[in-house]
N, C-alpha and C positions, 0 to 999 in steps of 0.2 A: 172884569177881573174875577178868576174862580179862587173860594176860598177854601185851602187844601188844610185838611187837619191831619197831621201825623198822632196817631193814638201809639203809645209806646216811642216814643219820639227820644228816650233814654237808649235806646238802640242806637250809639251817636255814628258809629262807621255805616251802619246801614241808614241811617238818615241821613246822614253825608251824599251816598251813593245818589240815592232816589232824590235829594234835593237838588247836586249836580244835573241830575238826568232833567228834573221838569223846569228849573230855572237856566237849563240851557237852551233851550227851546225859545227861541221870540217870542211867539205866539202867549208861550207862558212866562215871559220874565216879570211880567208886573203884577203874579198871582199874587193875595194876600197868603202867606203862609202861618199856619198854628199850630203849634210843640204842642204836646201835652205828655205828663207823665207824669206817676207819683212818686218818685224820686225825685226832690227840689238842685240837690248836688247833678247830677246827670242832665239833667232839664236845662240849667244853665249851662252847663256844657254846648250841648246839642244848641240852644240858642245863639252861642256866640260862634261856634262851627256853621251854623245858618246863614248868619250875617258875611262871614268872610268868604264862606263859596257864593252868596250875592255881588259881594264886591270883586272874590278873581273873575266872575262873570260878567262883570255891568250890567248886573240885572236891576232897576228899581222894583223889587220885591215888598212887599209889606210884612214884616215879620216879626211874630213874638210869640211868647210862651205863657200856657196856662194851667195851673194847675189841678184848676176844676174842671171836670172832663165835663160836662155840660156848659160851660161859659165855653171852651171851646168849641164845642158842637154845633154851639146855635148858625144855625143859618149855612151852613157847611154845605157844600156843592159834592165834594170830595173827602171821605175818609179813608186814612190808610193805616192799615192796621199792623202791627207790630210785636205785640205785648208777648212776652210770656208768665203765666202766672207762677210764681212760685218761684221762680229762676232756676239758678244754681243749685244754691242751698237755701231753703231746705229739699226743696221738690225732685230736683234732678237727680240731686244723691242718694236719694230713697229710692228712685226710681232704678237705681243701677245696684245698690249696695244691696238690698233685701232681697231681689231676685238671685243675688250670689251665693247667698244663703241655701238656696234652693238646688243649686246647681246649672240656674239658667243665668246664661252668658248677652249680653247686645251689644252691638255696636254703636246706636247714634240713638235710638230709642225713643223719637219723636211722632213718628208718624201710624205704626202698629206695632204688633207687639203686644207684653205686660208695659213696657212704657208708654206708650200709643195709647193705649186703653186709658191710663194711669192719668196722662196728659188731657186729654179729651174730656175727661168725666170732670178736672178742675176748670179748663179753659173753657165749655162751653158754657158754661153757667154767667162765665164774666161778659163773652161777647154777646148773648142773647140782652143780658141789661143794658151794651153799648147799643143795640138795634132799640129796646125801648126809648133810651134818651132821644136815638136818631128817628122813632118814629112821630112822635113828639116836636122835635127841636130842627128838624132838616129831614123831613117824609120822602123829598124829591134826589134825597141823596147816592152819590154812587159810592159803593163800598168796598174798599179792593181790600182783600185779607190776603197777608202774607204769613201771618200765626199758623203753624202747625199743633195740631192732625191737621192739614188742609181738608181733605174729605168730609170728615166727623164737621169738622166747625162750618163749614160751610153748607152742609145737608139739614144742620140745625137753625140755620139763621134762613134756609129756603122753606123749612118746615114749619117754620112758629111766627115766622113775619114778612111782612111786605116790602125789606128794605131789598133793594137793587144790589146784590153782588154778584162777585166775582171772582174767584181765590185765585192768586198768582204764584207761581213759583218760575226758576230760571232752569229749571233741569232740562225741558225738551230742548232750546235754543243753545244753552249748554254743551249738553251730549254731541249736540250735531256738529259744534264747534272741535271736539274731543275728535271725532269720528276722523272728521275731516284732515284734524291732523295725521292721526292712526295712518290713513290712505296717502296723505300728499298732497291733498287737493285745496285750492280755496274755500273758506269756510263761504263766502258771500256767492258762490257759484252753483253751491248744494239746493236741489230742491228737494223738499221730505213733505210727509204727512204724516203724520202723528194721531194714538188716538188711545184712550184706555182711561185710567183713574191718575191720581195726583201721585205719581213716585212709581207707579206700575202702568204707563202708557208703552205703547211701541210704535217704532217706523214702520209704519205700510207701505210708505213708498220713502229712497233715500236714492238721489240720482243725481249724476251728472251731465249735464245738454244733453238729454235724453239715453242717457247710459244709466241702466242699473248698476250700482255700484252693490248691490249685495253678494253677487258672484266673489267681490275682491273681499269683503268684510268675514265669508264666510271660509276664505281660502286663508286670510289672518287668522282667525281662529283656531285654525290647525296647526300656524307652525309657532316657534322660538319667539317672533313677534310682538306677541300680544303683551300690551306692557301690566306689570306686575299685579301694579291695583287695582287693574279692571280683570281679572282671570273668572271675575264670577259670571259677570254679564256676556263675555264671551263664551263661556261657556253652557249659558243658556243660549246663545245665538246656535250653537251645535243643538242644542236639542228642540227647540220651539220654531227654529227658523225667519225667529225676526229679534233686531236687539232692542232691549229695553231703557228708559228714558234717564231712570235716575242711578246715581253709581253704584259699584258695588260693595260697598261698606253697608250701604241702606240696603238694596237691594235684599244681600244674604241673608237678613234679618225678616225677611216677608215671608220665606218660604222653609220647607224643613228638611234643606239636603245640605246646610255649608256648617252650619256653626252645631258641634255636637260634642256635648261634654266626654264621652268614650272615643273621639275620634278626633285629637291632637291634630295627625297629619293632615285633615283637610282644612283646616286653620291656615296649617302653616304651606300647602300647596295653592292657594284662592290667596295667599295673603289679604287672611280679613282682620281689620283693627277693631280687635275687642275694646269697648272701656273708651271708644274714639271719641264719643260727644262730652263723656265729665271732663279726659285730656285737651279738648280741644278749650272747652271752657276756663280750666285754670289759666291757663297762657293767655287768655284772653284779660282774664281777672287779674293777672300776673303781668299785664303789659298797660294793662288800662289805665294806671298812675303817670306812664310814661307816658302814653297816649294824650293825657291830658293833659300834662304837663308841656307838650310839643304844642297842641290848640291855641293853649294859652301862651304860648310865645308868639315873635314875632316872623317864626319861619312860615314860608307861603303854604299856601293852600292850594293841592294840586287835581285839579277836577278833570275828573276820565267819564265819559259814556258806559255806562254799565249794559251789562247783559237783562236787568230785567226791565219789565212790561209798563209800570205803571205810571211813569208821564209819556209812553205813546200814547195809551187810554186818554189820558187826559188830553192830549193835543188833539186828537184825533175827532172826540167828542166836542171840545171847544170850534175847532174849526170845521170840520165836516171833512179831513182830509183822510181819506179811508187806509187802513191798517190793518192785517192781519197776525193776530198776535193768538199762544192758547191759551186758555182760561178754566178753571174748573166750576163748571154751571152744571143745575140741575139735569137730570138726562131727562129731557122731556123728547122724548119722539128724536135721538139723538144715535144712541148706539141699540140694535134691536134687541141683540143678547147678552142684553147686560141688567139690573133689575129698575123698572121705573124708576123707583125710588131712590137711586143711589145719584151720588155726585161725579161725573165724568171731567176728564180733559178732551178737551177737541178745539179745533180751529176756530178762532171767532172772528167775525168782522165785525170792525169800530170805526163807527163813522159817527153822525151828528143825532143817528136815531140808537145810538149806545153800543151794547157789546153784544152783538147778534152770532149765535155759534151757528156753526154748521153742522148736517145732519150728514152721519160717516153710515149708518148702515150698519150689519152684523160684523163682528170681527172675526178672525180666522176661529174656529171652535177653541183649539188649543190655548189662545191666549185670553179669551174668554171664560176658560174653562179655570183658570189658574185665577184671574184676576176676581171671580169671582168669592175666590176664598179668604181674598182682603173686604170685599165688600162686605160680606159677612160677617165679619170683624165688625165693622164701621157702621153698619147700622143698628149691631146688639149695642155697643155702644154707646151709640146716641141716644137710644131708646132707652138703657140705664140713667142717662143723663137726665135726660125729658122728664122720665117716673120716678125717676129716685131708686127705680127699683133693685133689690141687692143680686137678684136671680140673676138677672140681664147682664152684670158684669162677671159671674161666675160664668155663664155662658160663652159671652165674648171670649172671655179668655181660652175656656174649652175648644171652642175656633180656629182659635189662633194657629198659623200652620207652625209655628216656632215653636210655642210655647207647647202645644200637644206633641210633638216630637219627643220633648224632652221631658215632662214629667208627666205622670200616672191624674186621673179625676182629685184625688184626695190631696195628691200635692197643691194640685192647681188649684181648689179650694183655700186651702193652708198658706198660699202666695196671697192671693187676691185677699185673704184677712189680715194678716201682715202689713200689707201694702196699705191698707186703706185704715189700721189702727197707728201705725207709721205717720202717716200723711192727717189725718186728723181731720181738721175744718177745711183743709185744703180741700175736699172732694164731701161735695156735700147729697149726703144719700142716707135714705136711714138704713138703721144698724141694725 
């Protein structure tokens, strides 16, 4: 029996998903399962959502909830991680509202960016203390982070300790789903390969029985076609030659040609959604009464197969039944031009000796050339995180391809003081 600990387990639709997914599995229906969260209101939520996707399952599952994030850890085979620090409000709003101040615009604002930076510098500090508990409390542990920065947080937890991860996200498997529709084709017929960093990977290879299908994806992108909310990524498909993994709301916000405070029109020709992650969150906040309110009734519980990763991992490890899934693992000797030190995505196999990636080799210059300039982001970064240091996050930022676009050195100083007199104890650096 593996004992699965969801860390951020108040996450109840995305712990719904993932517990669906590993409690559908034979192999894994009799795992012990353990909630954790500091929300005691959400926690019990999520425990009693637990219970009844075990029962529309017939899973004999073991399940409970804890509120000491160490009483859950102990002995834990499996953590999955979840958390966002900060949330909504206060973290998120500062995160959106002081940049506007400024004149700088984002869309989803999690992963780079002034939010990306902003996120990372609070969130590694919490996950680095989850890897002390787990070095301590369960040493032999596998770690699946689903917390964004993905990059940032996972390059810190390979840099400062010994615990086994893996950062997951659904965007390659995703997109390819997307794509597949775009063309006509079966998604389950497509074969690809994939490779780059976590929201900045791309298809090197996307075919069908042995048909390139880039001929047809790049002939989409020319004409009336291309549907509205993807015009960004298409139209780097026009200039890079290969498309990229994560959509284009995230996307626009990596690089410095979509989102420009003097240039209205490209906003509104990319239709890119400004302000999309606080929008998306109120509605969420804004439904979650009813959301709960429906749990706690007696209507059913409807369990679907999700797009992401994390009880393949775990079946696959449990049984020894091999899986190819991608994961963002250290690049050790993985992609050649890209920097040692940075966090990549690429193909892993998971079988009974865990989550072994695979070695892609150089990537086109071009898309190495560009991906590079999120890396750099992500490891000034981390390294502000690490040190504390105030330099390291003015720097970052100065990096940032968004963020330089759009305002002068002195701004960009002027934001990142703001931002982090704003945010307060949340981002702990001295001053």
């Amino acid at each position: 029996m593996a004992r699965i600990v969801f860390l951020g387990a108040g996450s109840t639709v995305f712990a719904r998903n993932l517990l669906g997914d590993i409690l559908g599995y034979d192999e894994l229906a009799d795992s012990e399962i353990v909630l954790h969260d500091i929300d005691p209101g959400r926690l019990e939520t999520s425990e009693l959502v637990a219970h009844r996707v075990a029962d529309a399952l017939d899973a004999p599952a073991k399940i409970s909830s804890e509120l000491d994030r160490r009483r859950a850890l102990e002995g834990a085979d499996y953590a999955l991680n979840m958390i966002q620090v900060g949330g909504y409000e206060p973290c998120t709003v500062t995160d959106f509202e002081v940049p506007k101040r400024f004149g700088l615009r984002q869309t989803i604002g999690d992963t780079l960016g002034i939010g990306g930076i902003m996120r990372g510098l609070r969130t590694i500090p919490v996950i680095l203390s989850m890897c002390a508990d787990m070095e301590e409390l369960c040493p032999d542990v596998w770690f699946l982070n689903y917390t964004n920065p993905m990059a940032m947080n996972c390059r810190a937890v390979n840099r400062l300790t010994n615990i086994r991860t893996v950062g997951l996200c659904h965007s390659v498997q995703g997109t390819a789903f997307e794509l597949a529709r775009d063309l006509g084709v079966a998604y389950e017929d497509i074969d690809y390969v994939a490779a780059g960093i976590n929201h900045m990977a791309f298809y090197l290879k996307f075919a069908l029985g042995g048909e390139d299908l880039y001929p047809r994806l790049r002939e989409l992108a020319t004409s009336d076609a291309v549907p509205a909310h993807n015009r960004v990524r298409y139209e780097m498909l026009r200039h890079l030659g290969y498309f990229v993994t994560e959509s284009s709301e995230h996307f626009s916000e990596y690089v410095p040609w979509f989102i420009k405070r003097d240039r209205p029109d490209l906003v509104e020709r990319f239709h890119i959604p400004l302000d999309e992650y606080p929008r998306r969150c109120r509605a969420q906040i804004a439904g979650w009464e009813e959301e709960r309110a429906r749990i706690h009734s007696d209507a059913p519980v409807e369990v679907h197969r999700s797009f992401e990763y994390a009880a393949t991992i775990i079946r696959s490890i449990e049984t020894g039944k091999p899986r190819v899934i991608y994961g963002n693992v250290a690049n050790e000797g993985l992609i050649d031009n890209l920097l040692a030190s940075s966090t990549v995505e690429v193909p892993c196999l998971v079988d009974k000796n865990g989550v072994q990636p695979t070695r892609v080799g150089p990537l086109p210059p071009q898309l190495a050339a560009l991906i590079s300039t999120n890396v750099n982001v992500q490891e000034l970064t981390v390294e502000a995180a690490l040190s504390g240091r105030l330099d390291h996050v003015y720097q970052a930022a100065m990096l940032d391809p968004h963020t330089a676009a759009e305002l002068d050195l002195d701004q960009i100083r002027a934001l990142v003081d703001a931002l982090l007199l704003e945010h307060g104890d949340w981002v702990p650096l001295e001053r």
